[in-house]
C-alpha positions, 0 to 999 in steps of 0.5 A: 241558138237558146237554152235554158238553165239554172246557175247551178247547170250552167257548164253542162249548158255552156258545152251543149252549146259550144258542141252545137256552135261546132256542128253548124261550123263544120256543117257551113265548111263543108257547104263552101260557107264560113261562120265568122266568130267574130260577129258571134254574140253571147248574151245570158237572160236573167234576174240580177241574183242569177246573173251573180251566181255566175263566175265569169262565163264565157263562150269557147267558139275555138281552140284561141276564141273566146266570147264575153257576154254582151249586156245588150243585143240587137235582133230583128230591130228590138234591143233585147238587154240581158234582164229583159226590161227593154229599157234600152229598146224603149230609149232608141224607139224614143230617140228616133220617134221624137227625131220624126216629131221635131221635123213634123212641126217644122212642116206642120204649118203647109200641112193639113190636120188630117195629113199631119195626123196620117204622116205622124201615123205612119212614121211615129206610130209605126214606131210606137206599135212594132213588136209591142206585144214584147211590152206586155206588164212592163213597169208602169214607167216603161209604158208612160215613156211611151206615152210620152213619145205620143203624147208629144206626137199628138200636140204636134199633130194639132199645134198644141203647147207643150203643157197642153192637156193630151187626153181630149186631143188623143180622142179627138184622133181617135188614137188608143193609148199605148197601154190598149194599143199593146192589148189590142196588138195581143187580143188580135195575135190571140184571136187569130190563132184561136180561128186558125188552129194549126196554121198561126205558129202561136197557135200551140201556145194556148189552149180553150177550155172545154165547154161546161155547164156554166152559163160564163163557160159558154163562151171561148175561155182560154187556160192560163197555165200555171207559172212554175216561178215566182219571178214576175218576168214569167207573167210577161209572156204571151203564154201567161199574159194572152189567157188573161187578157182575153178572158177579161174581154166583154162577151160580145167578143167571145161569144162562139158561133156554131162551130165549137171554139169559133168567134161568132164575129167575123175579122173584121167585126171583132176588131171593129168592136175590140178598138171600141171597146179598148177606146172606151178603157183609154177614154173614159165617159166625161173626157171632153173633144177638141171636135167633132170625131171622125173615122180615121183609117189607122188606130 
């Protein structure tokens, strides 16, 4: 259960949510089903100065239980903590992706480059790229803690030394950094729900402009609605954050074909050229290879 609201409505907020906790109990009795309050979670979101302004609250699931809220909550895998930094989230993912690298480079003597470069993939990057879309506009030092991690993973992949310059190494493997790796995963959630209007369930969180007379209004322009505060958590949603992403996209990308509000390239195209075009901001003209690049099957 969600609500929003401001410190100062925060017991008419507290009782709509208790008269619901209520309903769906008596609903679940009366289905022969039990709702256990004990592993009932209570949790506000919130800026530091808002969270202050509450005097004690709590959550009244009966007559004789009461829930404190929590400063951390797990869902779906994703450790949301009550500020909405991830900090905590980004430790674990941390934890565990380096677990993955030390046993990679026990192995990694009887392994291959490319085999080494497909486990770390599969096991680390996999990590790295759940769910990151909840990154977006994160502080710079959440991203370089990632970075971190991969950078760790790809001198393991080649047997580097651990002061050993990462950039030529990532190119070479042809692995996005994770700042792009996070536009790439919010580019591909906005392009498909502008290519399947009414079906993708994010669809209604973005809107296209109408077409103009300008010659940059010809192409798919997204609004940015307005931000109703002054907070920068608000700049971090998909909302806010997608229309500007994609409107800062080369032309070739947002071109429309013939069919109003339809990409020109097909899915695969678009991607194709998306990752070559966010390769290029990871990896500037002048960064050197370790190798000759090749075509791997994984970003």
């Amino acid at each position: 259960m969600y609500t929003c609201f401001t410190p100062n409505s925060y017991s008419d907020a507290v009782s709509s949510l208790q008269q619901t906790f209520q309903f769906i109990s008596s609903w679940m009795s009366g289905n022969f089903l039990a709702l256990n309050p004990v592993k009932t979670e209570f949790m506000l979101f919130g800026t530091p100065q808002q969270l202050l302004k509450l005097n004690e609250p709590c959550l009244s699931v009966s007559s004789d239980i009461s829930i404190t809220p929590v400063s951390s909550v797990r869902n779906l895998g994703i450790v949301f903590d009550k500020h909405l930094s991830f900090h905590e989230h980004i430790t674990k993912v941390s934890q565990a992706c380096f677990f993955h690298i030390r046993d990679l480079r026990r192995i990694r003597p009887y392994l291959t480059l490319d085999t080494a470069a497909t486990i770390g993939a599969a096991l680390v990057q996999s990590k790295l790229d759940y769910c990151n879309s909840l990154f977006l506009n994160l502080p710079g030092c959440e991203i370089d803690r990632l970075q971190f991690v991969q950078n760790s993973l790809a001198r393991a992949v080649f047997r580097s030394t651990k002061y050993s310059h990462v950039t030529p190494i990532l190119k070479s493997l042809h692995w996005l950094k994770v700042k792009e790796r996070i536009a790439y995963k919010t580019v591909s959630l906005t392009y498909k729900s502008i290519i399947t209007p009414g079906q993708s369930y994010m669809s209604h969180l973005i809107e296209v402009k109408q077409p103009a007379t300008t010659r940059s209004s010809k192409l798919i322009t997204l609004e940015r609605p307005s931000i109703p505060s002054r907070c920068k958590l608000s700049n971090r949603s998909f909302q806010h954050a997608a229309p500007q992403i994609w409107n800062s996209l080369p032309s070739t990308l947002r071109t429309p074909s013939f069919s109003l509000h339809q990409p020109l390239l097909s899915y695969e195209q678009f991607h194709r050229q998306l990752k070559t075009y966010l390769f290029d901001l990871s990896f500037p003209s002048g960064a050197h290879e370790l190798r000759p690049t090749r075509k791997p099957p994984f970003l």
